[in-house]
C-alpha positions, 0 to 999 in steps of 0.5 A: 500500500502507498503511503499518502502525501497526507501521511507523509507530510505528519510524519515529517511534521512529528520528526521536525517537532522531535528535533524542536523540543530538543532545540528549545526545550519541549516547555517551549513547543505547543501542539494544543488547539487552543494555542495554535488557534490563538497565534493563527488568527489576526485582526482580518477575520479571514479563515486560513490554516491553522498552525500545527505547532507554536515553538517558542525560539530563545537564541539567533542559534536556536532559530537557526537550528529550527530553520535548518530542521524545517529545511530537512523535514520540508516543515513551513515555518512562519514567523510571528512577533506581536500579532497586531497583524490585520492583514494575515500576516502571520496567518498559515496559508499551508497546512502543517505550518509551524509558527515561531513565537519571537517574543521569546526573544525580547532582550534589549541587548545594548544602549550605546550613548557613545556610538548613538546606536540601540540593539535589541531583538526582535520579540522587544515591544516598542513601549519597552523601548520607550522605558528603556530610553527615557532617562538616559535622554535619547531617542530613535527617531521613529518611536514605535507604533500606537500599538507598541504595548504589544508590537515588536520591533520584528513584526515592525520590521516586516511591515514597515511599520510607521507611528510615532515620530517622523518616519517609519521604521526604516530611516534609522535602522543601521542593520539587521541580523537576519536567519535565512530559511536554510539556517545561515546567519547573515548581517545587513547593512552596518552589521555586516561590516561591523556587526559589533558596532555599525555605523553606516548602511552604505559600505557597499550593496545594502541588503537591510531594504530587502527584509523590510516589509518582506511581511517575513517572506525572506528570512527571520530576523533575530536582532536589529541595531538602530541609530539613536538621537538627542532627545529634543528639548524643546516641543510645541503642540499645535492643534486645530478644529476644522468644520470642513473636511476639504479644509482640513486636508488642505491644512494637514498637507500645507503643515507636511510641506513647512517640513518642521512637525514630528508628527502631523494627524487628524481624527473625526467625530468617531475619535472625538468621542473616544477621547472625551468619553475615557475615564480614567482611574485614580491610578491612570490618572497618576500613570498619566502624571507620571509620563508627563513629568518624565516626557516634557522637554523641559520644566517651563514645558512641564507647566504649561502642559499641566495647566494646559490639562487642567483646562481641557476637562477631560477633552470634551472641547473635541465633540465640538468639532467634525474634524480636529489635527494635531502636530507635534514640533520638535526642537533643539531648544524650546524656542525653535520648538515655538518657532516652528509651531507658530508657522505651523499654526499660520498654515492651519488658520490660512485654511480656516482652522481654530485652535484647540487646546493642546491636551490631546498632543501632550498626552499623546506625546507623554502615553503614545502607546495605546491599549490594544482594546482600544485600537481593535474594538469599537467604542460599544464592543464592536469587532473593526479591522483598519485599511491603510493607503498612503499617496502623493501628497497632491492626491490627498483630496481625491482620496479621500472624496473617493473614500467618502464616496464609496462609503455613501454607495455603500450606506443603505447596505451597510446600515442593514448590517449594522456596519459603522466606519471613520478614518484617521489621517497621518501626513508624514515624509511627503506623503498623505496616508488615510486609515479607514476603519470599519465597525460591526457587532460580532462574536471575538475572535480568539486575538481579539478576546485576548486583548481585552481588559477584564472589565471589557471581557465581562462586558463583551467577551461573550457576545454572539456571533454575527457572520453574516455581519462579518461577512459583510463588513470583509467584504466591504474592506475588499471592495474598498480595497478595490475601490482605491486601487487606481490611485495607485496607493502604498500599503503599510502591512502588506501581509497575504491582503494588499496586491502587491505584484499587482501594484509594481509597475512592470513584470521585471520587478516581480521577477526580481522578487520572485527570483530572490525567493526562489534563490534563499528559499527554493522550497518555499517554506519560510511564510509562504503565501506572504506578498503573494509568494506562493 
């Protein structure tokens, strides 16, 4: 009797899961359903496979060792940092596959003032960073994403993530080390000169490029080096309500041309109601107090941000307004900080803008990192998943009317359904980036209750399941998707979701990148499936 490929392929996976546990231990591999269900599933609600394993990898040498028993028993392995995917990242598109939980690998190996350098691994969150960095009075330029209590610097990397600060991640990473799929070790850009301490990309080709935003096609990455910076001292917030959204626009993109904000974002209706209805305890209010004292630029900073707080009662002055921007300045000195506010403010009231109090920026600034509840489940429990485009600056307006457009078409149907939807603004490098998010009542997947707070699990964690609605509201996201595609946009997150082949401009750019594969991974099997690479 033949032995069938389904046979053959479980008793590959049991031989690669064997020489697993005694890479990592056997505390460190995870067969169980429930485990495996919770890291295969990401904030897309679409239904792929279903990983066979979750081994949790310590070392570059243990990932190493894993990549080469993958190689040997043709096992998928598919890395996975944080799991603030939405885009099926990490979500197994083989059956079989086994998932690499890099969070094991969350040390933060060296903070070098001397050389301005940072080293981490890849399993660090991007709040972890924050703490370590504040007191010694550095920074890196890009500061991590709003979801940095749990995204990694690994998953970042993968998806080119952008936030906080001025750019993504980047313009200030010096280098990687990165695991091929057959197991060697390789250092990019100054690391592979001086893994000790790089210093420059340039000397020579630069592969760091290749393994950003690879969505972890080509490779793990097991540590980083970025490029530290002088914590400004001084800042300036500038925040502006607008009644039209035409208006608004125009202000957000004129402030991205004067080239002097840190970060430039609006919010609508939907966020307003989020900020002014938070209530936090005694002790987040103490929290909250705490990283403002630690995050101001300086003492004068300092007071006029508490008095600025004081006055905002809770920033119910924000449900005024349809549409409201924040931006910060950030200086050498407190009075450039003021300098470049004060031009930033005149571009906000050239395009009819009024200006608000400054709290939200100052909290922002002081807590950039959210719960991940409240970036994931609307405002009364509903499940929303998040779409990201990014165009020329000058195309801004027509992207957005196209979006609001395609929602109006879409109103009747989806008031059926019970599907809701607002959008966020980030203007940031020149370019004009537009974030809509869609709403619905539904069950929570498994990611999704796990991030809840427990006082949001006893309120929502047991609601019932509406899959005709979250059928609907993905749907809704695809056709969105396709919507907006003429407008040629970029994607952050391009995951196993946005049609990347189909957005390079001729075929020698996907032959590029499909040879690249083959060349590193003939068999496929590091994230297969990943920015189309089947």
């Amino acid at each position: 009797m033949k032995t069938s490929a389904v046979e053959i392929a479980g008793s590959q996976l049991a031989a690669f899961l064997e020489e697993a546990r005694r890479i990592v231990g056997a505390e460190h591999v995870a067969t169980d359903e429930a485990t495996c269900r919770l890291m295969s599933v990401d904030f897309s609600e679409i239904a792929l496979e279903r990983a066979a394993a979750v081994v949790r990898p310590a070392s570059t040498a243990e990932v190493s060792a894993l990549a080469q028993a993958a190689c040997r028993h043709q096992v998928p392995l598919i890395p996975r940092g944080g799991g603030m995917s939405y885009t099926l990242g990490y979500a197994p598109a083989r059956p079989g596959s086994v998932m690499l939980d890099m969070r094991g690998m969350n040390k933060i190996l060296s903070i070098d003032l001397d050389n301005l350098t940072l080293t981490v691994e890849p399993g660090v969150t991007w709040a972890e960073i924050h703490a370590a960095l504040l007191p010694t009075g550095y920074r890196v330029g890009f500061m991590g994403t709003m979801s940095g209590i749990q995204a990694t610097v690994g998953g970042g990397l993968g998806n080119n993530a952008t936030g906080h600060g001025r750019g993504d991640i980047g313009d200030d990473l010096l280098g990687m080390e990165v695991v091929l799929p057959d197991g060697r070790i390789i250092q990019t850009g100054g690391r592979a000169t001086s893994p000790a301490l790089p210093v420059n990309r340039g000397y020579g080709p630069d592969f760091t490029g290749v393994f950003i935003h690879d969505s972890g096609a080509f490779g793990i990455k097991t540590k980083a080096t970025f490029r530290l910076q002088r914590r400004p001292q001084g800042t300036a917030f500038v925040c502006y309500g607008f009644r039209d959204l035409t208006a608004m626009v125009d202000g957000l993109c004129a402030a991205e041309r004067l080239g002097v904000a840190a970060t430039n974002m609006a919010f609508s209706d939907y966020h307003h109601r989020v900020f002014s209805e938070q209530k936090p305890t005694a002790a987040e209010k103490q929290a909250m107090l705490r990283a403002i004292v630690a995050s101001a630029p300086n003492k004068l900073a300092l007071v006029r941000h508490l008095v600025t707080l004081a006055l905002s009662r809770n920033m119910s002055f924000l449900k005024k307004w349809p549409y409201s921007t924040f931006s910060m300045v950030d200086a050498f000195d407190q009075a450039s900080a003021n300098r470049g506010a004060r031009a930033l403010a005149a571009e906000m009231r050239r395009f009819g803008g009024a200006p608000l109090n400054q709290s939200l920026g100052i909290v922002m600034r002081a807590e950039p990192f959210m719960p991940i509840d409240k970036l994931i489940v609307g405002r009364e429990g509903e499940c929303s998943f998040p779409s990201n485009f990014v165009v020329p600056l000058t195309k801004g307006q027509e992207l957005v009317a196209a979006c609001d457009d395609f929602f109006a078409r879409n109103q009747r149907a989806m008031a059926a359904h019970g599907v809701t939807w607002t959008k966020i603004f980030l203007v940031a490098k020149g370019q004009f980036g537009l974030e809509p998010i869609i709403y619905w009542q539904d069950r929570m997947n498994p990611l999704r209750y796990s991030v809840l707070s427990d006082g949001n699990r006893d309120k929502w964690g047991t609601r019932p399941d509406r899959a005709e609605a979250r059928a609907f509201a993905v749907d809704l996201r695809r056709r969105l998707a396709e919507a907006l595609e003429p407008f040629h946009p970029f994607h952050f997150q391009t995951g196993k979701y946005y049609r990347y082949r189909d957005a390079l401009a001729s075929a020698a750019e996907w032959d590029l990148v499909d040879g690249f594969k083959s060349l590193i991974d003939p068999p496929r099997l590091i994230n297969p499936g990943a920015l189309g690479l089947t």
